[in-house]
N, C-alpha and C positions, 0 to 999 in steps of 0.2 A: 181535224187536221192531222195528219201523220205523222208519225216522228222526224222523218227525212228532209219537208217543207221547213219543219222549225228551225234545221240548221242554219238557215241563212249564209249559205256559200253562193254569193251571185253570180247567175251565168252558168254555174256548174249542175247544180242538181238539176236535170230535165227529164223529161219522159224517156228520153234516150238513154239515159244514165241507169233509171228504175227498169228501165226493159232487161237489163244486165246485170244488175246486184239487187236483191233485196237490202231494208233497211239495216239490217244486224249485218251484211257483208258490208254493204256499203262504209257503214263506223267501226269495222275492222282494216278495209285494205287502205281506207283513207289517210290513219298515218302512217302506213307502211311508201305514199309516195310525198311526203313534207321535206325530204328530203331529196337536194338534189345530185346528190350522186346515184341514189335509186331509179330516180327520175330518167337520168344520163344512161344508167343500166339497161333500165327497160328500151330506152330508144335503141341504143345499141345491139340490143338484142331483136328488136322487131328490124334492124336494118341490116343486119349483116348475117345474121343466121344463128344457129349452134356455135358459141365461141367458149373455149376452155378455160380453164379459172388464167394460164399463166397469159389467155392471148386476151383477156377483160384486164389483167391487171395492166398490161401496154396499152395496149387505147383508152384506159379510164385513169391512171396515172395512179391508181391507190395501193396501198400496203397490202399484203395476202391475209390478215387478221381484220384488215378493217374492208376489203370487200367479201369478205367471207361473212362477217357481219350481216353486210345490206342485203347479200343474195339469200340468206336464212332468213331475213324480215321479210323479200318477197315472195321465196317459197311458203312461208308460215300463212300466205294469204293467199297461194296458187295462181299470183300472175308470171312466175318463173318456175321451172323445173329443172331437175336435171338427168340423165345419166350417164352410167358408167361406161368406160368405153377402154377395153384393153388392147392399147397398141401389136401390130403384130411384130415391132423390133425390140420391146420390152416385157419384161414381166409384171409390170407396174398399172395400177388401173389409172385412170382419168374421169374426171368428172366434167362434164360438154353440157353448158347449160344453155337453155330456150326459153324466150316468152311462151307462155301459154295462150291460148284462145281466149282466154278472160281476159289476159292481162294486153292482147292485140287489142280486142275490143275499146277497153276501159282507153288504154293508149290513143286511139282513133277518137274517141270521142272528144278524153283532153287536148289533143292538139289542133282541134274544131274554132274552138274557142280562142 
């Protein structure tokens, strides 16, 4: 038996999950989504596109410390990324973050269920 089978997450570990993460990614990015503001993150991010840290903090309702937070625990597991993007009315850069293709994927599957 696997390591992954022993976790007993009903409904969730399936061949479709293992097709996407190995075992060691799987009990990494796992809790990076127990949380639901991350959760909220991801979906906002797979629905509305590239959005900047000031336009997440208005549709997610959180603090610039405390989503700055969650978006480093889902980059730290590459279902988010970001880059930089310097306005051409400012001299100021910008940070324009995206789900990733893991993190689309991994997304599609949880909301299967």
């Amino acid at each position: 038996m696997d390591q992954l089978s022993k976790l007993n997450f009903p409904g969730l570990i399936s061949a479709e999950v293992k097709d996407v993460l190995d075992e060691r990614e799987w009990l990494d990015v796992f809790p990076a989504l127990d949380n639901v503001d991350r959760f909220n993150l991801l979906i906002r991010l797979n629905n509305e596109g590239p959005l900047f840290h000031n336009e997440l903090m208005e549709r997610i309702g959180l603090k610039p410390g405390i989503l700055s937070h969650h978006l480093n625990k889902l980059m730290a597991v590459s279902l988010v990324n970001n880059e930089y993007v310097t306005p051409t009315t400012t001299e100021r850069h910008y940070s324009k973050y995206f789900i990733t293709e893991k993190g689309r994927e991994i997304l599609t599957i949880l909301l299967k269920k």
